[in-house]
C-alpha positions, 0 to 999 in steps of 0.5 A: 760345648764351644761355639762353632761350626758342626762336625761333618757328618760321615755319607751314607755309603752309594750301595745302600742308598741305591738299595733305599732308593730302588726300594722306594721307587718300587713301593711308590709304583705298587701304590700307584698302581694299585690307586690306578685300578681303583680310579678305573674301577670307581669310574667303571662302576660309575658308568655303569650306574649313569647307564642304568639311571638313563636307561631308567629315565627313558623309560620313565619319560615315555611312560609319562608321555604315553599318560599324558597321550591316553589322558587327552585321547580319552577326554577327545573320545569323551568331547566326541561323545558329546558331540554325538549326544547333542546331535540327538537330544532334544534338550541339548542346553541341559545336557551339555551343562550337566555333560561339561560340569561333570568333564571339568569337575574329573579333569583339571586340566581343563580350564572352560568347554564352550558349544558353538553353533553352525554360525559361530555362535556361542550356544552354552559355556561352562564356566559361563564367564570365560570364553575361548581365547582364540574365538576373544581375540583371533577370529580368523584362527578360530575360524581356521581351527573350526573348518579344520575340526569340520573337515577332518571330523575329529578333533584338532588341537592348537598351538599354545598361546600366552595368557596372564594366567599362564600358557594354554592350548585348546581343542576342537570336537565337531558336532554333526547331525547325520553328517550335516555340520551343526557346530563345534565344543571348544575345550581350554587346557592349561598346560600347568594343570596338565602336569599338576594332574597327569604327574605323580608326586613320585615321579616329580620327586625324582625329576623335573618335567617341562612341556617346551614349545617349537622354539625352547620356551617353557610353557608349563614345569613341575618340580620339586623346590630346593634341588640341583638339576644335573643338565646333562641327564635329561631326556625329550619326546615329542608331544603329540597330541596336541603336536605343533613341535611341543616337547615333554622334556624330563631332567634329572635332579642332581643326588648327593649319591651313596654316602657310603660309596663316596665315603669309601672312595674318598677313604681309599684316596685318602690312604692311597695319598697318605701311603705316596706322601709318607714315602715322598718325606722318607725319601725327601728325608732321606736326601735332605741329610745327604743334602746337608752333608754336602751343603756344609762342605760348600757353604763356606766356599759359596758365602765367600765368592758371594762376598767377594763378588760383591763391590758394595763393602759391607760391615757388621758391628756388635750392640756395642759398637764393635766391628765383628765382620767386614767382607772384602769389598770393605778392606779393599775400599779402606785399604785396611786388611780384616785382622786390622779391622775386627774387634775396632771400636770408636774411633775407627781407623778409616775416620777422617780427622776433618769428619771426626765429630759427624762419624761419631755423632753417626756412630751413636744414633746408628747404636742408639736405633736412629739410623736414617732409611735414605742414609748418611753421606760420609767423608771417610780416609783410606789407610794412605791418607786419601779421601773417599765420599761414602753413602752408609745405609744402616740395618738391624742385624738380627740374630736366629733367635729373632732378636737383634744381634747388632747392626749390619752396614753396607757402604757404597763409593760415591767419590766419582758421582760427587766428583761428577754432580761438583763438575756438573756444577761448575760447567752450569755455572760457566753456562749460566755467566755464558748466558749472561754475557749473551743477553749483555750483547744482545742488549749491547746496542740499547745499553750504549744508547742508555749511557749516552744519554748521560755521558751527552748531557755531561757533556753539556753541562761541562761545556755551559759551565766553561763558557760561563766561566770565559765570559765572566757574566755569571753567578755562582748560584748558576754554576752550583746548579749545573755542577750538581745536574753534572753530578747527578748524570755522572752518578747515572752513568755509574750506575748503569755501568756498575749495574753491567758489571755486577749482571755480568761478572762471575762469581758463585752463587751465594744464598743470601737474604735479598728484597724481590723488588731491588730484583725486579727493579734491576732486571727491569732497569736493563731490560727498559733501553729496550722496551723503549726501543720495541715501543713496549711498555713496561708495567709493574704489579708490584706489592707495596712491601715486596717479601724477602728470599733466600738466594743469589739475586744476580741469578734471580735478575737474570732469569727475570731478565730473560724472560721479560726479554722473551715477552718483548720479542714475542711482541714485535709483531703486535699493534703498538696497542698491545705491547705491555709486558706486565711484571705482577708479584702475587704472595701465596702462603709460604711462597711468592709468585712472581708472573711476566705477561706479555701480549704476544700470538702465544705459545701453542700447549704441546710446545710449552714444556718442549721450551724447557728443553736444552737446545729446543728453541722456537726461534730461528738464531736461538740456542734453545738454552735460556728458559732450560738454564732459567729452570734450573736456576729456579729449582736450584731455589727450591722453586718452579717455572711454568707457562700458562696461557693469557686469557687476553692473549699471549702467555705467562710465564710464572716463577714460584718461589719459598719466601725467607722464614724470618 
């Protein structure tokens, strides 16, 4: 079969897909509700089973309390019993020993019974070597406790309090002998060994039980390892005795709950979920062909506004180089129509004679797989002969089957952005002779009086060798002698002047191999008129053989000339001791660092990089241009200008350079 595009397929007919569509619809709602009374009747049954798990639990609770309430009431009847033995026997000692080992041996949870007399002391104690806590360690609360037991004849329980060994509480029975007081049995718990012994295993393995105090802190807990507490099923009920806001607090262990429920419910969703998902493909199958029918008649309409919307021209070449599709964006950037473009190979029309080579050296790495992520900057010609700048960004065209199929290229209009960078260009270099011509002005005065020098002691020569000459008293060695200091002040004058001329002439800037000390040299030669004049002087720390740079040395002097200019007026104000601009040279692998250091108040940190700014300026007259047009002849040589901080005082102003690869 021909390669082409598909056959539209004939629409389902509007009555029949209603029918589907109503049918479906219906369908979906039975299943929905049918999974609605489900969930209802899940969670019906659900809060049924919580209510009777609670109504279980309460139940459960007070039986355990009113276990715990019997157990302590009894051994209070059998402490009372005692208390009632000891007032008659005679042999008191015996019996409470024989009487206490048998109440500790039946109740664990009774840590030590100790007799006290009417005084307070200790009678007898079982075991011997432990004592009550309270009558160790708090006199006044043992004492408030006995008088309480001795007032109300019956016995009194205490708050709990904390021991190394865990939490206790005790209990006070009076002893009376025909209604006279003659002391009181003091018996410790431990509220850990109330529950281990009051508890079943039965009980524990269905819920956890905590004795908390007033405050919520655990004091005792029995429970079964390795299982979830559910904290929203618990029930609490006061603990009296032994009283002070104590609570029994039980909490039921979260179950995994019936299997076969679960593994019911979750069979029910899961079918319920697969009934809705089936009917949710039919139905998605149903409008994705519907969908595709009509996709394929918009297709072409959408792919060719989106093309034609595009201002970036586009172009796909085959493996071989051959042109397969270009859009309209591309035919109108060339000025070619598509019919004149498909099926072009190499030469293209739109290569410009003048780039004929570079294109093709393009061509061939693009073809070859070595196209450039950031892309090519091309010169191309349009078909009237015009030229155009074009940035190319070339990508993989990779075909359905995943391999690649030939190369997709995007192509954007640069010509106004060169136009723009060339003009910007020109106006900077305008500038930059403006700023050349301003500092010469500047240095008007000082430039005058250098070359006066030499032009008066011209002057001189000239007129001693005329007067000689008239007299005749003369010889011709004197004569030599002051022709040559003549020649040598003329050679100054020149230089001084072809200096000026060369500083201050525009030209473009030319990237040529020159030594950085002829550029500090000349910068320095300028600029020392007036230092002289500020009484600054100048000092060199210059290495003996200074580097090679690539680069424009006239623009190289003027930055250094602006700056030294810079450190001079910062100086002015200083004692005359101070005034020292110092040019020091520092090598740095591949690069050079060439630092100008004066003396000056300095610069304050938050201002320094605001000087770099075009028309920030911290002087009163100044046009805030020379350190911003310095910058940029700097990184015009791929280099940096900075300021740094003098630790002596003043500021540095640092230029970092490459250094010529020879």
């Amino acid at each position: 079969m021909p390669f082409g595009k598909p056959p539209l397929a004939a629409p389902q007919p509007l009555a029949t897909l209603k029918q589907s569509n109503w049918y479906l619809i219906v369908l979906k709602l039975a299943v929905g509700l049918l999974l609605v009374l489900l969930i209802v009747l899940f969670w019906v049954l659900h809060q049924k089973e919580a209510e009777e798990e609670r109504s279980t639990l309460i139940a459960d609770v007070l039986w355990l309390g009113q276990n715990i309430n019997f157990h302590l009431e009894g051994n209070a009847g059998n402490f009372q019993q005692l208390a009632h033995d000891l007032s008659r026997e005679r042999d008191k000692n015996t019996l409470f020993r024989l009487r206490a080992e048998h109440l500790l041996k039946t109740n664990p949870d009774i840590l030590q019974i100790v007799w006290f007399d009417e005084a307070g002391a200790v009678r007898g104690a079982e075991p011997r070597e432990r004592l009550s806590a309270l009558a160790e360690e708090d006199g006044a609360m043992f004492r408030h406790n006995v008088d309480m037991a001795r007032k109300l004849g019956k016995s009194v329980y205490t708050d709990a309090y904390s021991t190394p060994e865990g939490p206790r509480f005790e209990m006070y029975s009076p002893v009376f002998n025909g209604g006279r007081y003659q002391g009181v049995l003091v018996s410790v718990y431990s509220f850990g060994n109330l529950l281990k012994d009051i508890v079943p295993w039965w009980f524990a393995e269905k819920y956890q039980v905590r004795i908390l105090d007033g405050g919520g802190g655990v004091l005792a807990t029995k429970s079964r390892e390795g299982n979830v507490i559910d904290m929203s099923v618990n029930y609490a009920i006061p603990l009296d005795p032994p009283g002070f806001g104590m609570v029994l607090k039980v909490d039921v262990y979260r179950d995994s709950g019936n299997f076969v429920q679960n593994l019911l419910t979750a069979s029910v969703l899961v079918l319920a979920t697969a009934t809705l998902f089936s009917l949710r493909v039919t139905r998605a199958h149903i409008r994705r062909r519907i969908a595709a029918e009509q996709a394929q008649r918009e297709e072409y309409v959408f792919r060719k506004a989106m093309e034609d919307s595009l201002t970036v021209g586009m172009r796909a070449r085959d493996l071989r180089g051959k042109v397969i599709y270009v859009n309209s964006s591309f035919c109108h950037m060339m000025g070619f129509s598509e019919s004149e473009l498909l099926n072009a190979s190499p030469p293209m029309p739109y290569w410009a004679p003048e780039e004929l080579e570079r294109s093709q050296e393009i061509h061939d790495a693009v073809i070859d797989g070595k196209a450039l992520k950031e892309g090519w900057e091309v010169r191309l010609m349009r078909k009237d002969g015009s030229r155009l700048d074009t940035l190319i960004y070339e990508a993989p065209l990779i075909g359905a089957d995943g391999r690649q199929a030939g190369w997709m290229s995007s192509f954007v209009d640069i010509t106004a952005r060169k136009q723009a960078e060339e003009l910007a260009q020109r106006q900077q270099e305008k500038l930059e002779a403006t700023s050349r011509l301003v500092t010469m002005g500047e240095l008007a005065s000082t430039l005058a009086h250098e070359l006066n020098q030499p032009l008066a002691a011209i002057a001189s020569y000239t007129a001693g060798c005329l007067n000689k000459l008239e007299s005749g008293d003369f010889s011709l060695d004197e004569i030599k002698a002051a022709l040559a200091k003549l020649g040598a002040q003329t050679q100054r004058a020149g230089r001084i002047v072809r200096h000026v001329h060369d500083f201050v002439r525009k030209r473009e800037p030319k990237l040529v191999p020159f030594s950085l000390g002829d550029a500090i040299d000349g910068s320095i030669a300028l600029i020392e008129p007036a230092a002289k004049l500020a009484y600054v002087r100048i000092e060199r720390e210059i290495l003996a053989h200074p580097p090679e740079l690539m680069g424009d040395q006239g623009q190289i002097e003027q930055v250094l000339l602006n700056l030294m200019r810079n450190g001079i007026e910062a100086m002015s104000a200083m004692p005359s001791e101070r005034r020292r601009l110092t040019v020091r040279v520092n090598p740095a692998a591949d690069q050079v660092r060439i630092c100008v250091i004066d003396r000056g108040p300095g610069i304050p940190e938050e201002l320094r990089e605001q000087l770099f700014t075009p028309f920030f300026s911290t002087k009163a007259d100044g046009m805030g241009m020379g350190l911003n047009i310095c910058r940029s002849i700097i990184e015009f040589h791929r280099g940096r200008l900075w300021i740094e901080e003098n630790p002596e005082g003043g500021a540095i102003l640092t230029i970092s350079l490459p250094v010529r690869q020879t």
